[in-house]
N, C-alpha and C positions, 0 to 999 in steps of 0.2 A: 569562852566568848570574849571576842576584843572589843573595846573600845568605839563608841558609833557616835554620833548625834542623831537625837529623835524629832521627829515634826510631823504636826497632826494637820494637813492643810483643810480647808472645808468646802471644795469644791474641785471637780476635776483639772481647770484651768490653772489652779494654785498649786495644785501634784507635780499636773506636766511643767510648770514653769520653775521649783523646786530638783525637777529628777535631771532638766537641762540646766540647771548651775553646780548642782552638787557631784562632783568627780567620785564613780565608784557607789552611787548610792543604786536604792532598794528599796523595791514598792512591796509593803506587808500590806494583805488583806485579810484572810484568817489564821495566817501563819504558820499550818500546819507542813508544810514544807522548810519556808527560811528558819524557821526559827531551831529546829532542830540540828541543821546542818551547822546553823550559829554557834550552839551550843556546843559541837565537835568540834570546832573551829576549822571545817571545812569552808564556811563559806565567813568574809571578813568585810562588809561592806562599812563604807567609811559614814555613811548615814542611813537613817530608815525613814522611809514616809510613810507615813501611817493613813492610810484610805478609809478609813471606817468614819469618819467626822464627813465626809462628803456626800452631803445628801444628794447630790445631783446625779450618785454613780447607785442611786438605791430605787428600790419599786418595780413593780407589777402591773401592766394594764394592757388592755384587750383594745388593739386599734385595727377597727377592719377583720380582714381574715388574717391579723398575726398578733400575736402574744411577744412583748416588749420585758427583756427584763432587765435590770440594772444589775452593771458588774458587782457590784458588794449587797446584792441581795442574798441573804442564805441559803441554804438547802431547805432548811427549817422551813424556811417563807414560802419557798417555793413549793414545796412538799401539802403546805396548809393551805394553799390561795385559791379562792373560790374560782377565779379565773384561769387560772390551769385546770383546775381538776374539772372543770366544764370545757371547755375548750382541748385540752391536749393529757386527758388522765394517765395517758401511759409515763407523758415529763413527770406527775404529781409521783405517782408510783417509784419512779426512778431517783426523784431526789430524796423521799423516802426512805428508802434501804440505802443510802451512802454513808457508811460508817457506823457509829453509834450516835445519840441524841447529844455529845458532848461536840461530836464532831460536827454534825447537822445543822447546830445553832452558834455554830465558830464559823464553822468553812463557809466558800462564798462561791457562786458559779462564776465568778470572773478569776479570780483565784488557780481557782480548778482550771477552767479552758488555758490563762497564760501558763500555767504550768504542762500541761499535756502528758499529765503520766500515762505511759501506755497500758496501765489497769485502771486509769479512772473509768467513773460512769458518762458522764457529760460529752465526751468528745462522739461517742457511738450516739447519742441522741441528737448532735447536731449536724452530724452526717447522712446519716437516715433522713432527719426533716427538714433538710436542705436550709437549715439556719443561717444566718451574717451574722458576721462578728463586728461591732460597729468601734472602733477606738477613735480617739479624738482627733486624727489623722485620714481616716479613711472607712470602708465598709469591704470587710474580706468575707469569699465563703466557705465552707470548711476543707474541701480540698486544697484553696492557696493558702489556708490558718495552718491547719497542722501537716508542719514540713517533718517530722522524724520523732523518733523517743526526745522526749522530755524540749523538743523545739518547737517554735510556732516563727511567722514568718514576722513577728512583730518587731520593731527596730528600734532603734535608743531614741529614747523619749515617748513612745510611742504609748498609748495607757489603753485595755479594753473598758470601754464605756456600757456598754450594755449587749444582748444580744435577743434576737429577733428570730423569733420562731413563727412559721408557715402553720396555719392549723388543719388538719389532713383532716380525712373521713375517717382513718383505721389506722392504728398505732399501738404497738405493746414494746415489751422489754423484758428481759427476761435474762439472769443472770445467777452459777454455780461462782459463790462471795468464797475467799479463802475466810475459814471460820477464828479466824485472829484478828486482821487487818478488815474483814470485809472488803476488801477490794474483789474488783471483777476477776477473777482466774480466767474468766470466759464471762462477755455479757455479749447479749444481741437486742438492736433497737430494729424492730422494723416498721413499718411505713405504709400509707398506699394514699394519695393524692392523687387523684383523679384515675387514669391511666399507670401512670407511674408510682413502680414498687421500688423501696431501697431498701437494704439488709445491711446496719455495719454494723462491725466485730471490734470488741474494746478488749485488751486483758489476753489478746491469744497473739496479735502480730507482732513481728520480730521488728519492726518499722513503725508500728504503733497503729492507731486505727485503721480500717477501712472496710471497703463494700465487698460483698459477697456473689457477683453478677452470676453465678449459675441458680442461687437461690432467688433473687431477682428475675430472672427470668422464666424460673418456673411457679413462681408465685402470682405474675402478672398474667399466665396462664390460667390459673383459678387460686385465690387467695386463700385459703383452707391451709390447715395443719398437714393432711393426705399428702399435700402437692409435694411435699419435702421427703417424703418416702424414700427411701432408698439413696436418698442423694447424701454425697458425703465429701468433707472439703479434705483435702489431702493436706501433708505433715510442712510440709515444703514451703518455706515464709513461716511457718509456725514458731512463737517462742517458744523454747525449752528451760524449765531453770529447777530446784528445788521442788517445788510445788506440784510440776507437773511438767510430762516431758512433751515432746512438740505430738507424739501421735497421739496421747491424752488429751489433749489440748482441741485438737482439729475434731475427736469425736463428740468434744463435748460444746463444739461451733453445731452442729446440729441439731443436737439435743435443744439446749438454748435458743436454737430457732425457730425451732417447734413451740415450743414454750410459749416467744413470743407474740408468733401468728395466734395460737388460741386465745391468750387474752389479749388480741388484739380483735380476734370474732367474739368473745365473751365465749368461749366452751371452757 
């Protein structure tokens, strides 16, 4: 690890006004990404800002028909909070199973989204339920957020603030975790708000998340587990790597679909 300066600011404005003077710096939130590549000396930022003292980037609260949460809320939080798990149980469920209880109560859902690993959990929940990502700059939705593996279309200086979930009638989730890392090998969030069904896939695309529109469109048919019968996503955009090869991969987008249509009907 090289050489940095640390700064703890206490309010988002103090981040962004630190991340636009300091040349080369680097915003840590749980740190489960920077800090490691730090440590290989892969990654060499010339300062770190530390988000965790910003009370203004934290909390949980039910405005209307949507669920607010702050970028350095944790999984843990989000996992425990009366108001998710009344309002949108499939998010409570999904922040839940994210790693181990070490990582849960480090990691942070802003963290997560500006990183965009294409096994995370959180990117398939905020495309399914049609979330905004709100940074101190602007409000994006998740198709203009997540541009590619490990990219988001956030710009220098740019900080996420919190993000804003839509609370649907019907939601589950449902993911085969690699039994080491517990990341998604394959997760599926799907949805149904009013009329409109969404299905995305975290953990299988070669480009990172996205929608599943033949499952979507036969779900919006009749929302049931049945509906997904016989349907099957082909290999083709599939990642392939160690774990699992792209036609593994693409069967177990179904499987996981299923999955999460039932506990999304409660069967």
């Amino acid at each position: 690890m090289y050489a940095f300066t640390y700064h703890k600011p206490t309010s988002a404005r103090q981040a962004a006004t630190l991340l636009s003077k300091k040349e080369d710096a680097k915003l840590i939130a749980g740190g489960h990404t920077l800090l490691p590549t730090m440590k290989q000396r892969l990654a060499a930022p010339t300062a770190l800002i530390d988000l965790g003292a910003c009370a203004d980037l934290k909390g949980i609260a039910r405005k209307g028909r949507t669920i607010v949460i702050g970028a350095m809320t944790t999984h843990a939080e989000v996992a425990a909070s009366p108001e998710v798990q009344e309002a949108i149980p499939a998010l409570a469920y999904l922040a839940g199973h994210i790693g181990d209880p070490h990582v849960r109560h480090r990691g942070t859902i802003g963290g997560s989204v500006a990183n965009n690993d294409p096994a995370a959990d959180y990117p398939s929940a905020l495309l399914a339920l049609g979330a905004m990502v709100v940074t101190n700059k602007r409000k994006l939705s998740p198709e203009e957020f997540f541009t590619g593996l490990y990219e988001t279309a956030l710009e220098e200086g740019e900080i996420v603030t919190r993000v804003i979930f839509p609370v649907v009638s019907k939601a589950g989730y449902a993911k085969f975790r690699n039994p080491a890392s517990r990341y998604a090998m394959v997760g599926v969030f799907v949805a149904k708000r009013g009329p409109e069904v969404r299905v995305a896939v975290t953990g299988a695309g070669a480009n990172g998340v996205f929608r599943w529109a033949e499952a979507e469109a036969a779900l919006k048919a009749r929302f049931a587990p049945k509906s997904l019968d016989g349907l099957k996503h082909g290999a083709e955009g599939i990642n392939g790597d160690m774990h699992a090869d792209p036609d593994y991969r693409a069967h177990l987008i179904g499987v996981m679909a299923k999955q999460a249509v039932a506990q999304a009907v409660g069967k």
